[in-house]
C-alpha positions as CSV (number, residue, x, y, z in Angstrom):
1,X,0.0,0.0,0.0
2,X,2.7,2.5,0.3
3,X,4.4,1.3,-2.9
4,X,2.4,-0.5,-5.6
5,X,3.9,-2.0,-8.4
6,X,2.4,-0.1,-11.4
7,X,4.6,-1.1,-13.7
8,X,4.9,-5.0,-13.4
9,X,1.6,-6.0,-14.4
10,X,0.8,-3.5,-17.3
11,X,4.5,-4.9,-18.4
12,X,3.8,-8.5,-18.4
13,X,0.0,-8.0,-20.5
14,X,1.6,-6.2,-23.0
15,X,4.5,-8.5,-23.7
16,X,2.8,-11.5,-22.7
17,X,4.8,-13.1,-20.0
18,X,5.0,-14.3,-16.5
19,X,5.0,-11.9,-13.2
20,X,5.8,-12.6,-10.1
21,X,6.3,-10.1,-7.0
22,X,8.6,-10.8,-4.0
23,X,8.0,-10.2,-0.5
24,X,4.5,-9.6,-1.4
25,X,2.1,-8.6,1.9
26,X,-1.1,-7.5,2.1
27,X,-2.8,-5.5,4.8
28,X,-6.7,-5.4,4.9
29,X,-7.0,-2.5,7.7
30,X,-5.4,-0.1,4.9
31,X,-8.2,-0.6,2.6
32,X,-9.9,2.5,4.3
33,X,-8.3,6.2,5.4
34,X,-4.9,7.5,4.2
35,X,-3.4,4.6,2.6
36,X,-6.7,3.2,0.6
37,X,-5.6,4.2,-2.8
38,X,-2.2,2.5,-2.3
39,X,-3.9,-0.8,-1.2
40,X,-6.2,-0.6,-4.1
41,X,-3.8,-0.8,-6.5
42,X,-1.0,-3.0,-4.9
43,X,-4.4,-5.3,-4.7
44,X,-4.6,-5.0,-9.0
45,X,-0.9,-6.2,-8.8
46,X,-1.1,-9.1,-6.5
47,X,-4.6,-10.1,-8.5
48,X,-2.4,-10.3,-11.6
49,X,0.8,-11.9,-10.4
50,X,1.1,-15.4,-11.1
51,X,3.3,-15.7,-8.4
52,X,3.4,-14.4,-4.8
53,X,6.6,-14.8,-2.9
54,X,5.4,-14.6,1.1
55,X,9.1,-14.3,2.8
56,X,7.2,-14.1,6.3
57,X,4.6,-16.3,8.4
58,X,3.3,-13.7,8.9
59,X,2.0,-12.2,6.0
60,X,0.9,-16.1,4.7
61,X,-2.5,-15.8,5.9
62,X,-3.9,-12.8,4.4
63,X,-2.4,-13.8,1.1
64,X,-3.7,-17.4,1.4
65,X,-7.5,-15.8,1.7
66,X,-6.3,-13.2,-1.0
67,X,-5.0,-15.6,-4.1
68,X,-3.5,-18.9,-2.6
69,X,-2.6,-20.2,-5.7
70,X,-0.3,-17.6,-6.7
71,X,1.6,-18.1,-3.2
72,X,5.3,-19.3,-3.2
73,X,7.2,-19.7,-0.1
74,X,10.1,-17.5,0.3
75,X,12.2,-17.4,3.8
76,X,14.9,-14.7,4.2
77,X,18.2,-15.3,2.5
78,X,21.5,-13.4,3.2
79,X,24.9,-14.0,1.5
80,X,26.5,-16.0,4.4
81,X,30.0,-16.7,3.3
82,X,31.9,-13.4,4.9
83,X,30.8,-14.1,8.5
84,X,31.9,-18.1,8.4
85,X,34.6,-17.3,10.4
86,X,36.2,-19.2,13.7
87,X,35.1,-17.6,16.9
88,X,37.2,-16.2,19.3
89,X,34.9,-15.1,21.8
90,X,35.8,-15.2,25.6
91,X,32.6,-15.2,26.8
92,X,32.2,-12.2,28.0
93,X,31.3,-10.0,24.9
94,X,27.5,-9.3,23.5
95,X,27.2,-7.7,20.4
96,X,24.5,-5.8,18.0
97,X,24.1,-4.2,14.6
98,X,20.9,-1.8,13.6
99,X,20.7,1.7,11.6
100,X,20.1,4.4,14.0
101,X,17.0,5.8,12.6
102,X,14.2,7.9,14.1
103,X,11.2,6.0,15.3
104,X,11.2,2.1,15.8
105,X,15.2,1.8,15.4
106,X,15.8,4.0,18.3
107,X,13.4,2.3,20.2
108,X,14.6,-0.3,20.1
109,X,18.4,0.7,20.9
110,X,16.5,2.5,23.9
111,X,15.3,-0.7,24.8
112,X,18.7,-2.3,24.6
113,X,20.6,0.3,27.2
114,X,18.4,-1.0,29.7
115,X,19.0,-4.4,28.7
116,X,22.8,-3.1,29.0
117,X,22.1,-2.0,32.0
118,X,20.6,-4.7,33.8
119,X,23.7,-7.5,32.7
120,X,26.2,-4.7,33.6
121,X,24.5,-4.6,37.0
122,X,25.0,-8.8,37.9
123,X,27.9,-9.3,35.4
124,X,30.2,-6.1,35.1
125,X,33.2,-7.9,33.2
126,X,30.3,-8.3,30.1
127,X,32.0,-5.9,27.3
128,X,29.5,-4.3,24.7
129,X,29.6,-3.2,21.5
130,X,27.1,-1.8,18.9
131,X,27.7,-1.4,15.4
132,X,25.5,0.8,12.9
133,X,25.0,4.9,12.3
134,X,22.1,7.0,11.5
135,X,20.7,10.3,12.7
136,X,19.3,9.3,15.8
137,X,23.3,8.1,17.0
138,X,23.6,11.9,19.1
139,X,20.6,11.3,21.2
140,X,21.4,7.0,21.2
141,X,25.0,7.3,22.3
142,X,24.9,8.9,25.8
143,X,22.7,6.5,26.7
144,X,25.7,3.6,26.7
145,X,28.9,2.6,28.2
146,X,31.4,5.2,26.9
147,X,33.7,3.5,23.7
148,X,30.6,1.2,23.2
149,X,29.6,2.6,19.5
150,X,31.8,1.6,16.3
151,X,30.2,3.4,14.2
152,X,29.1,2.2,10.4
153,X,31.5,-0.7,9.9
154,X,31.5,-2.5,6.1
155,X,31.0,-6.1,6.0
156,X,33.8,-7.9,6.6
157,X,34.4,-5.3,9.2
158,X,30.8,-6.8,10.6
159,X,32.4,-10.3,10.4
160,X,35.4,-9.6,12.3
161,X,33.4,-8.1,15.4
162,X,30.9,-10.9,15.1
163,X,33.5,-13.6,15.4
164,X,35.4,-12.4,18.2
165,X,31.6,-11.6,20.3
166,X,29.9,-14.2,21.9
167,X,26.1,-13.1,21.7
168,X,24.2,-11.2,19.4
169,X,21.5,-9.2,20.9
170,X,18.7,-6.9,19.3
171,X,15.2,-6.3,20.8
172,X,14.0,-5.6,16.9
173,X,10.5,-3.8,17.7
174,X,8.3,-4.3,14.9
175,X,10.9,-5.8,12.6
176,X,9.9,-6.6,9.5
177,X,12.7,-9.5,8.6
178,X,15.6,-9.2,10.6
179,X,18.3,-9.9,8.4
180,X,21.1,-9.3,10.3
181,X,19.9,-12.5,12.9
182,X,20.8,-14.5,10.0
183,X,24.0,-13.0,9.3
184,X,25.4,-13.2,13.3
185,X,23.8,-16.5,13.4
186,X,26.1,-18.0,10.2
187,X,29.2,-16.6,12.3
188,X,28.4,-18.8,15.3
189,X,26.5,-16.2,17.4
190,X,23.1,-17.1,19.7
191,X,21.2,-14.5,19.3
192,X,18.1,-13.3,21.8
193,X,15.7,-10.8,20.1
194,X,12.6,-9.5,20.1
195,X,9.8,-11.9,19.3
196,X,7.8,-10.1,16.9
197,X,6.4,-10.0,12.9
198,X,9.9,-11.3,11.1
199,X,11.8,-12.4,14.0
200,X,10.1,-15.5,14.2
201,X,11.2,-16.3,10.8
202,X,14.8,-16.0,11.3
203,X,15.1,-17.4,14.5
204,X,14.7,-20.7,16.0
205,X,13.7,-19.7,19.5
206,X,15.2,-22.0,22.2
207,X,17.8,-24.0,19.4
208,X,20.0,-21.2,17.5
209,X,18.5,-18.1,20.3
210,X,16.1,-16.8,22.7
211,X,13.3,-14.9,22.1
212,X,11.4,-12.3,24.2
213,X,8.9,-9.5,24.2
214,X,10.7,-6.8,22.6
215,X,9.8,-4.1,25.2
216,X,10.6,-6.3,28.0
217,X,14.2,-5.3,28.8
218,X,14.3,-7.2,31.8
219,X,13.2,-10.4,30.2
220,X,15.9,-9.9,27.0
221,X,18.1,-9.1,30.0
222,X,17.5,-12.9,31.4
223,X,17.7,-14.3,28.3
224,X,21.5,-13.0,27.6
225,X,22.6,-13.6,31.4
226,X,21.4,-17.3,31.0
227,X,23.8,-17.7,27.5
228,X,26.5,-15.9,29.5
229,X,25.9,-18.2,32.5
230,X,26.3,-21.1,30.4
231,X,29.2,-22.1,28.3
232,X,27.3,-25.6,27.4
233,X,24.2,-23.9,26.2
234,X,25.9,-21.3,23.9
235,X,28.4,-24.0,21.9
236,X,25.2,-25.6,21.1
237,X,23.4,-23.2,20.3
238,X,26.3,-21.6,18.1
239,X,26.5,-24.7,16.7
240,X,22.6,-24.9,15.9
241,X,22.6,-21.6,14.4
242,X,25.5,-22.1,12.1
243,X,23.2,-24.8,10.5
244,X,20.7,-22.7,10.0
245,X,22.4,-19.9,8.7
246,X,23.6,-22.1,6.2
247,X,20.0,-23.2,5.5
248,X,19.4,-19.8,4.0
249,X,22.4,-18.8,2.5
250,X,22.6,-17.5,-1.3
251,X,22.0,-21.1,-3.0
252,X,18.8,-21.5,-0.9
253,X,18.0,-18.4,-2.4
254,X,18.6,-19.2,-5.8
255,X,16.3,-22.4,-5.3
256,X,13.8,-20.4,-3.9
257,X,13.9,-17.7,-6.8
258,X,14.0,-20.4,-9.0
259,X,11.1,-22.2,-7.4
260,X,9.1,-18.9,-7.8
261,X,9.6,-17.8,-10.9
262,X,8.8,-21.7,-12.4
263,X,5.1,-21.1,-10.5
264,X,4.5,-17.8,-12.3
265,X,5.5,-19.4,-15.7
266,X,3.6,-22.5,-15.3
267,X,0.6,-20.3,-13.9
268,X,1.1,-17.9,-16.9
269,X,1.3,-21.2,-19.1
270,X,4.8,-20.6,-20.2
271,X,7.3,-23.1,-20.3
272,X,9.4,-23.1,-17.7
């Protein structure tokens, strides 16, 4: 609804071939008020896709009402191969990554200082360090450990903090996908995050993290002491998430593109 594809459709009558959209969604309760024109016409595109890639659980069930045939599974995928590195991590050492942007972003790195807060009270040797920029950094900052921002770091800069960190950590309030689980996940990280919209999808809670209420700093607090508390617990959950990682790397990608543009031909009546 805020960005309809008027282009795809009107392309694929005129010449005749397949369409498909990806990370297609659908939100009935913008039908009416501000938004209502967008939804009508994203609804024209999805009614003439012959393919619907749903990346989320979360957006399944509206679609499935909507046009199940057209629907293709499509998990979030990230290019894995930069963070398979061997961790050095002492233990000690809980990291996280996000833009620094008005609204839910600095929400949710609110949220985080008081998870800080709360481990630094019971466990004071636990180092912290947060990667990312964005115009909200001057009013995030003060609200940390002094030396704990890196600033914007590229991504095998990324790779190298991940591997020598021990736990990833993001309260992701109103996350859409949460890509960047995946990525400390295929260096070795657990990861505790917030348990909402995307997260669910990029997460395995209790096997490769922990998930909580993303408000609840106390309870993402617990969650993070427990990993640091036990050694045991985060080698197999490092281990866990490494697998999955791997089972949404760039080839699973491809087989999932792949898969979904073979629907919309076959729909279309197209060789595949």
């Amino acid at each position: 609804h805020k960005g309809p594809d008027l282009i795809g459709p009107r392309i694929s009558r005129a010449f005749d071939i397949p369409y498909a959209i990806v990370e297609a969604s659908r939100a009935q309760k913008r039908a009416d008020g501000p938004w209502a024109r967008g939804f009508f016409l994203a609804d024209e595109a999805l009614q003439a896709a012959h393919a619907l890639g749903v990346v989320t659980r979360r957006d399944r069930p509206a679609l499935e009402a909507f046009a199940p045939e057209a629907i293709v599974p499509f998990p979030p995928f990230v290019d894995t191969t930069p963070f398979q590195r061997l961790s050095t991590g002492d233990g000690h050492h809980v990291v996280c990554a996000g833009m620094m942007r008005p609204g839910r972003k600095a929400e949710s790195f609110r949220i985080l200082a008081d998870v800080f807060r709360i481990i630094r009270a019971e466990r004071p040797d636990t180092r912290f360090t947060v990667a990312g920029d964005g115009e909200a950094r001057g009013e995030l900052e003060p609200l940390f450990p002094p030396g704990t921002f890196t600033g914007l770091l590229a991504q095998d800069q990324l790779a190298h903090l991940f591997s020598r960190s021990d736990i990833f950590v993001w309260p992701a309030i109103d996350e859409p996908f949460g890509f960047v689980f995946l990525e400390a996940q295929a260096a070795g990280l657990p990861v505790v995050g917030g348990a909402a919209r995307g997260v669910f999808d990029v997460v395995q809670d209790g096997k490769t993290g922990l998930l909580a209420e993303p408000t609840d700093a106390p309870a993402l607090a617990r969650a993070t002491l427990s990993l640091l508390s036990d050694q045991d617990q985060r080698r197999a959950m490092a281990s866990a998430a490494r697998s999955f990682a791997g089972e949404n790397d760039l080839q699973a990608g491809a087989a999932r593109l792949g898969a979904l543009l073979t629907h919309a031909a076959r729909r279309h009546g197209k060789a595949p």
